[in-house]
C-alpha positions as CSV (number, residue, x, y, z in Angstrom):
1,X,-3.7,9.8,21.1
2,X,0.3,10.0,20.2
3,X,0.1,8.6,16.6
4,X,3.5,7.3,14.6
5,X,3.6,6.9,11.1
6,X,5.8,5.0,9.7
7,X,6.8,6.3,6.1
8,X,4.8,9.7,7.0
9,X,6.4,11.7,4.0
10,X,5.3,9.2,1.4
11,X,2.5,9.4,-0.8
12,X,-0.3,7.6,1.8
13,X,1.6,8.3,4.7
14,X,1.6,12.3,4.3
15,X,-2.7,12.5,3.7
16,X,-2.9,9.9,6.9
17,X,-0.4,12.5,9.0
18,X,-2.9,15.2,7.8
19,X,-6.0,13.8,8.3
20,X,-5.2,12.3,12.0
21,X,-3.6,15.7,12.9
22,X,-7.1,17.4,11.5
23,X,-8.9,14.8,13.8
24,X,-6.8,16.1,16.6
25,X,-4.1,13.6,17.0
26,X,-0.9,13.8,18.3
27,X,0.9,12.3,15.3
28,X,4.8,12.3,14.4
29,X,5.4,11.4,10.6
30,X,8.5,9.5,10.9
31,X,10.8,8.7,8.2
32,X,14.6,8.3,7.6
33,X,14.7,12.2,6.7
34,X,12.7,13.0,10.0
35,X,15.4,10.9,12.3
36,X,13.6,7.9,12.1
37,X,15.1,4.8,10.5
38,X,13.6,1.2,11.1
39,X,16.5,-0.4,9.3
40,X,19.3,1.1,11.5
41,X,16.9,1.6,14.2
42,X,17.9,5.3,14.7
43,X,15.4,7.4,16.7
44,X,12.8,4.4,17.0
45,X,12.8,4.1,20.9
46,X,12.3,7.8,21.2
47,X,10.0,7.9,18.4
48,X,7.9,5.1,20.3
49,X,7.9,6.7,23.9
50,X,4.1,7.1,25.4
51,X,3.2,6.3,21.7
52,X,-0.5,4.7,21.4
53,X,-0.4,3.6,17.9
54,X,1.7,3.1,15.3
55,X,0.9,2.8,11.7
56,X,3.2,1.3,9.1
57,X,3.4,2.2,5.5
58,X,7.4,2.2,4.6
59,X,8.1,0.7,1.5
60,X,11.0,-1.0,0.5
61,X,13.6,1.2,-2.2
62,X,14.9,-1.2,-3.6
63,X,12.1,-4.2,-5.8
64,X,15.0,-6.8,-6.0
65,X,13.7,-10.3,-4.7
66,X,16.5,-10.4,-1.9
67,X,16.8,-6.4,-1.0
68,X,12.7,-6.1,-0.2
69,X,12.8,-9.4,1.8
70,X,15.6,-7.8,3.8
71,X,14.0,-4.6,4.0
72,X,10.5,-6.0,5.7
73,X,12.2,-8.8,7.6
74,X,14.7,-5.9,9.2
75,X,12.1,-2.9,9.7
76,X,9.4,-5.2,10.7
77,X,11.4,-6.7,13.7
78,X,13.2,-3.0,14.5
79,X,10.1,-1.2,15.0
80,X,7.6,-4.1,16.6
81,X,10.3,-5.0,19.2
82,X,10.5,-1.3,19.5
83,X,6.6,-0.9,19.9
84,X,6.9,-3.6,22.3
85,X,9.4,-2.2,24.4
86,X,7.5,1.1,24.2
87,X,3.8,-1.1,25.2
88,X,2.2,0.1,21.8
89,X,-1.5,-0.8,21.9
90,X,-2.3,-1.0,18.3
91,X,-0.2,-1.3,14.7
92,X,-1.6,-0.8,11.7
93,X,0.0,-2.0,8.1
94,X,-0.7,-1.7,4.7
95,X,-0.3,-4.7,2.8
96,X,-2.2,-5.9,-0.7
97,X,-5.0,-7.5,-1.9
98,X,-4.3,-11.3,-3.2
99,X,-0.9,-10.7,-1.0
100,X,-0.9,-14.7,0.0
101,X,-2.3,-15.9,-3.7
102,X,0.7,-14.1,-5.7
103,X,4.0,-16.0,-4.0
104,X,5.3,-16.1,-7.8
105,X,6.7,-12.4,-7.2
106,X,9.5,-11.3,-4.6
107,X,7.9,-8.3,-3.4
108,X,4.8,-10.2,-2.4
109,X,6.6,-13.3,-0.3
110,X,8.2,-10.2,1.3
111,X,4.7,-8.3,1.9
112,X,3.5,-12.2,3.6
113,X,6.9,-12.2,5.5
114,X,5.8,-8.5,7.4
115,X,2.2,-9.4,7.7
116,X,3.7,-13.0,9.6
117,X,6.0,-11.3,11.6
118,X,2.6,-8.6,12.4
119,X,0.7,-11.8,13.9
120,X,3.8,-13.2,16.0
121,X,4.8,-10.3,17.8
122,X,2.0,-10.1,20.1
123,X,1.4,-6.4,19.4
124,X,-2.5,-6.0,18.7
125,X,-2.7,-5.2,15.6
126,X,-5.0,-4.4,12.2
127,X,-4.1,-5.2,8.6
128,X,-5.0,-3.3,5.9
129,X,-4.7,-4.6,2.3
130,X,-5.2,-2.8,-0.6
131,X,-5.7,-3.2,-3.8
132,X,-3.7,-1.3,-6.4
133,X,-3.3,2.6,-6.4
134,X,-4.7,4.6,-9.6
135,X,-1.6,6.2,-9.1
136,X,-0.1,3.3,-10.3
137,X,-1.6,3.3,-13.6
138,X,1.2,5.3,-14.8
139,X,4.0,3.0,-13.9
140,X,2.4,-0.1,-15.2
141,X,1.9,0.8,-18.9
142,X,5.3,2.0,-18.9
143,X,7.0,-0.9,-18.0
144,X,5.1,-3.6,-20.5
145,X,5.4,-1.0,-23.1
146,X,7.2,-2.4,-26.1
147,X,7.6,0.4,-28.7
148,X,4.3,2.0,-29.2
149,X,2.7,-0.8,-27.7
150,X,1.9,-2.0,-24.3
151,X,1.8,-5.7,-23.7
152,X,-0.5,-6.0,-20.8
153,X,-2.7,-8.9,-18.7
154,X,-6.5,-8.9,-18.8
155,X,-6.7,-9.9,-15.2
156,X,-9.3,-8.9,-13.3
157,X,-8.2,-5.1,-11.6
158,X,-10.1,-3.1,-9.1
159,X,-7.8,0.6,-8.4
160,X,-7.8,2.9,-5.4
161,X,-6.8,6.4,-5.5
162,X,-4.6,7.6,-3.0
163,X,-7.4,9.6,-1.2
164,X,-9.4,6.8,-0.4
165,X,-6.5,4.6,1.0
166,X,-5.6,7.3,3.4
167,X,-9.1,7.5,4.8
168,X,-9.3,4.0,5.5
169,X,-6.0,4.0,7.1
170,X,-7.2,6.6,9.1
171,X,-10.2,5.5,10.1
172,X,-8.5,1.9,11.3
173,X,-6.0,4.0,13.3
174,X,-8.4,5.5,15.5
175,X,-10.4,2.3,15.9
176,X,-9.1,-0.7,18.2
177,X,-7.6,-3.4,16.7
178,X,-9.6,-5.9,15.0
179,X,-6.1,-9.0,15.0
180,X,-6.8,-10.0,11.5
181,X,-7.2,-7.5,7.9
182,X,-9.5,-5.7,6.2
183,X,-9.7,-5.1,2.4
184,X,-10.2,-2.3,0.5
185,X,-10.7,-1.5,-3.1
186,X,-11.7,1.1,-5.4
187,X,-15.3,1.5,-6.3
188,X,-15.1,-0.1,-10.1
189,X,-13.7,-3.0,-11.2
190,X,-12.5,-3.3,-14.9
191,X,-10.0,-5.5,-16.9
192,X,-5.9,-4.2,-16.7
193,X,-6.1,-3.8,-20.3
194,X,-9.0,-1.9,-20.4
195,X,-8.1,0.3,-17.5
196,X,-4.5,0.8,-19.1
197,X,-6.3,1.7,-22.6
198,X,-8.8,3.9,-20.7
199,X,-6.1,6.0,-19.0
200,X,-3.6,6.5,-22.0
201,X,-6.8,7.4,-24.4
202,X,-7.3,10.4,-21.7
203,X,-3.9,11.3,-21.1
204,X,-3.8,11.9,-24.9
205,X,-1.1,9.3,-25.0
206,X,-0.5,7.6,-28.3
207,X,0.5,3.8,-27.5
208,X,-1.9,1.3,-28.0
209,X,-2.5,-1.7,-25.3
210,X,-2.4,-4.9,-26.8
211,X,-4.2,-7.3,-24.6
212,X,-1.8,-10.4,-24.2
213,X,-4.0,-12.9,-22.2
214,X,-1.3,-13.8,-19.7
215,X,-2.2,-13.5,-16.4
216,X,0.9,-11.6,-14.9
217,X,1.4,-8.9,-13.0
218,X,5.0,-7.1,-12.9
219,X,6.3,-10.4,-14.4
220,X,5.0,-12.7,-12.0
221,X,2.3,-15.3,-12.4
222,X,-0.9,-14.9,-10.9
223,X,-4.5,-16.1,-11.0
224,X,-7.5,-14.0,-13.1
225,X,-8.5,-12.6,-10.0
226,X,-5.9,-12.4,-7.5
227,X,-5.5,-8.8,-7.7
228,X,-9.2,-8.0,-6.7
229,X,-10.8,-8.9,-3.3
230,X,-12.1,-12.6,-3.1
231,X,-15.4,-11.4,-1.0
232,X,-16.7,-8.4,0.9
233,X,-14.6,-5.1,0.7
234,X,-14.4,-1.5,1.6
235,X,-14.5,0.4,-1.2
236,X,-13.4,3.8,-1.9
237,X,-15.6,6.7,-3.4
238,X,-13.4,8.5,-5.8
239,X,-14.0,6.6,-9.4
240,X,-11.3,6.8,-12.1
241,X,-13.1,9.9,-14.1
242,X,-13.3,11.6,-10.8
243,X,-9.7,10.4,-9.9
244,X,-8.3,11.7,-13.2
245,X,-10.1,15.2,-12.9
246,X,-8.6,15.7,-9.7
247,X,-4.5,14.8,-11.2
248,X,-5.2,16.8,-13.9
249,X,-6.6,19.7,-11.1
250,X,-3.3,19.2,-9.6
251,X,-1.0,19.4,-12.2
């Protein structure tokens, strides 16, 4: 099959380009760098010519409330008119765990706006929402870091590295379409506050996470366990000891 990924340079997008390629796949990794720009809508007919798939997993630069609504509203209806156009038989999107339960934060009514504008266009089409990236892990103690101390939620957080994403990405984009989502999460489920003390204690970092029993994520209000999956979900393989052996390995 001719597979396009969307945001094929970025961190998913580059193992899913891989991994389809190594399963045989015709598969162009487009991005603004590679010619292809949903905003503008630069190279996107081409890019879509005799393509079979497409699979989504841009992310917007810019976190401001009005910038990432923009950005989803604009790429979403560039490149599904364009897939449309093109007679695409399947599109695949990444979206998030708890997307619909967490309307308190910009990002995710922009997140809701793509997956609406997924189910309206008429392009069959699978969903794939995720739960956060270990990767992550990094980027949230830094920004509720106070000091020496990090100010964090004990809501209810289940992580999934990179690896794992990319395989179930993978493995929706070479099955049909299901028209509705899929979850997926990472194999253990712990508190944010534990998970954020766990990962500074063995990174040898010196702050200490004070739990602060808001539940918030990124600023935004948010139920105990709207960051987890509310019933059955994939779940990855790759645990957080195994996840941080394999950083480390890498660095």
């Amino acid at each position: 099959m001719k597979i396009v990924v969307i945001g094929g340079t970025g961190l998913i997008g580059s193992k899913v380009v891989a991994n389809l390629r190594q399963l045989g796949h015709q598969v162009i990794a487009a991005s603004p760098a590679t010619g292809v720009n949903t905003i503008t809508g630069e190279g996107l007919a081409e890019a879509m010519n005799n393509t079979d798939v497409v699979v989504d997993l841009a992310n917007s630069p810019s976190f401001e409330d009005k910038a990432v609504l923009e950005f989803f509203q604009t790429a979403g209806s560039n490149l599904l008119a364009a897939e449309i156009n093109a007679g695409v038989k399947h599109h695949i999107a990444l979206s998030i765990v708890g997307v619909d339960l967490m309307q308190d934060s910009g990002y995710m009514r922009a997140k809701l706006v793509q997956e609406n504008l997924i189910k309206k266009s008429g392009v069959p089409y699978t969903i794939v929402r995720s739960t956060q990236f270990l990767e992550f892990l990094a980027g949230i103690a830094n920004q509720a870091t106070d000091g020496n101390e990090v100010h964090i939620s004990t809501v209810q957080f289940q992580p999934i590295a990179s690896d794992d994403v990319a395989t179930f990405v993978t493995q929706a984009a070479v099955a049909g379409p299901i028209n509705g989502f899929i979850e997926i999460a990472g194999p253990e489920r712990f508190t944010q506050s534990d998970i954020i003390a766990l990962f500074l204690q063995k990174t040898n970092d010196p702050r200490k996470v004070v739990p602060n029993g808001k539940a918030q994520y990124f600023g935004a209000q948010i139920s105990d366990t709207a960051l987890v999956p509310a019933g059955k979900a994939n779940l990855g393989t790759i645990t957080f000891e195994k996840w941080l052996d394999s950083s480390k390995t890498r660095v």
